[in-house]
N, C-alpha and C positions, 0 to 999 in steps of 0.2 A: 319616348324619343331615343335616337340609338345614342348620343351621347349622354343621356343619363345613364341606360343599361349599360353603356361603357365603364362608369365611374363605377358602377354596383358590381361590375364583373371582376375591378383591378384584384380587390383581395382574392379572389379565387381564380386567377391567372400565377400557375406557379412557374412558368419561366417566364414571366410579362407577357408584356402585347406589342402588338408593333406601333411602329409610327401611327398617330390619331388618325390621319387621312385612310390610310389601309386598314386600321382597328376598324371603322366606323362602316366601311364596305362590306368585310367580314362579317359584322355585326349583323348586316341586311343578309349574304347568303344563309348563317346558321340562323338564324330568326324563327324560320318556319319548323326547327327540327330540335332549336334546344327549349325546354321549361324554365330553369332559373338562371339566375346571374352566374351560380356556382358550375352550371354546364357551360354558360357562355365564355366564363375564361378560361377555361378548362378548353375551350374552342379557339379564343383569340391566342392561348400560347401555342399554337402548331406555327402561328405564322408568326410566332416573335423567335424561334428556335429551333433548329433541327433536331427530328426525332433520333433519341441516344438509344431507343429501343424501341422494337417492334412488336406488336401482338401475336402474341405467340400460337393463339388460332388461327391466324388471320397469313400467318407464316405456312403453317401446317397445309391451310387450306388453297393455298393464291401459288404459292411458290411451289413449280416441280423443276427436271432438269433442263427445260429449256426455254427458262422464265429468265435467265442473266442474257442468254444470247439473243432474246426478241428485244430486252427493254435493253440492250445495246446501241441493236438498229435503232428503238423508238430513240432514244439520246442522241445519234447521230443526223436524225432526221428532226430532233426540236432545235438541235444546235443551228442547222442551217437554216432555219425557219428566217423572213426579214423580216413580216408582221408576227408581234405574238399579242395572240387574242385568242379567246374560247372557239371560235371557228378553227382558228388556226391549228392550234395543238390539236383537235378533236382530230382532226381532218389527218394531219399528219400521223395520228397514233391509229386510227382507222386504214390508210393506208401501210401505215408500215404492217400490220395487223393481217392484211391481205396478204401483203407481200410474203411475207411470215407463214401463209397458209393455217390462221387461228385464228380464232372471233377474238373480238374488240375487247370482249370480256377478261378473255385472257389476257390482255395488259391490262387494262383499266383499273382490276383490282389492285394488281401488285405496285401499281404506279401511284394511287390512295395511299397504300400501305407505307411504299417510299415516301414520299412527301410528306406524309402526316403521324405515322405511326400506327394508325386504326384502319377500320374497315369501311368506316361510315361516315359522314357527314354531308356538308355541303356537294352540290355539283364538282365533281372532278374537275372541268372543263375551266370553270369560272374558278376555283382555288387557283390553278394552275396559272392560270393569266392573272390574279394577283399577287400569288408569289413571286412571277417573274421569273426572267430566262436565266436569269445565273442563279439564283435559288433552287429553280425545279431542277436544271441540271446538275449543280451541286449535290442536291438531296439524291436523286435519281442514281448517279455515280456511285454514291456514298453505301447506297440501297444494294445495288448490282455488286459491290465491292464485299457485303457484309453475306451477302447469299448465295 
């Protein structure tokens, strides 16, 4: 059950976990992608604390030079967003993505990357709508600011 996995993950969450209700959702996105408790909080601390650093392949490989001025627009078009939901953001980062003349791919990584610090995990779409719109934006700024 995810609230026992939750308990077994605290010691291996080194910035914590978020609030139980948002732990316990997280818990069901990484499910199918972590093995142990020790990966699980290792998964629950992205969303108890903003990443203080980035993967530096993940930099190498996601970030060129007009990866600050796409995930600008993308930040300008989540900001205005009224609903935020995994449709919503998707749809928004697809269109801005268009708009931008670059596949989806080319934000989607480096917007992972901002938010989480990594390359991998859960669905983008679905972190993003549990993080929530001052988080993702927060992080996303913070991302655009550091690159």
């Amino acid at each position: 059950p995810a609230a026992e996995l939750l308990a077994r993950s605290l010691p291996h969450a080194p910035d914590g976990v978020p609030p139980e209700a948002v732990a316990l959702r997280a818990i069901e996105l990484h499910r199918p992608r972590v093995r142990t408790p020790i990966e699980m909080g290792r998964a629950l601390s992205s969303y108890a604390r903003d990443p203080e650093e980035y993967d530096a392949d993940g930099l190498k490989k996601h970030v060129k030079p007009d990866t600050g001025r796409h995930l600008e627009a993308l930040a300008e078009a989540l900001g205005g967003l009224s609903e935020w939901s995994a449709a919503s953001t998707e749809a928004a980062l697809r269109a801005t993505a268009e708009a931008g003349g670059v596949s989806a791919g080319k934000l989607i990584h480096p917007v992972r990357l901002a938010l989480t610090g990594v390359t991998v995990g859960a669905p983008l779409f679905d972190v993003v709508e549990l993080l929530g719109k001052e988080t993702t934006l927060r992080r996303l700024r913070r991302f655009i600011e550091t690159v």
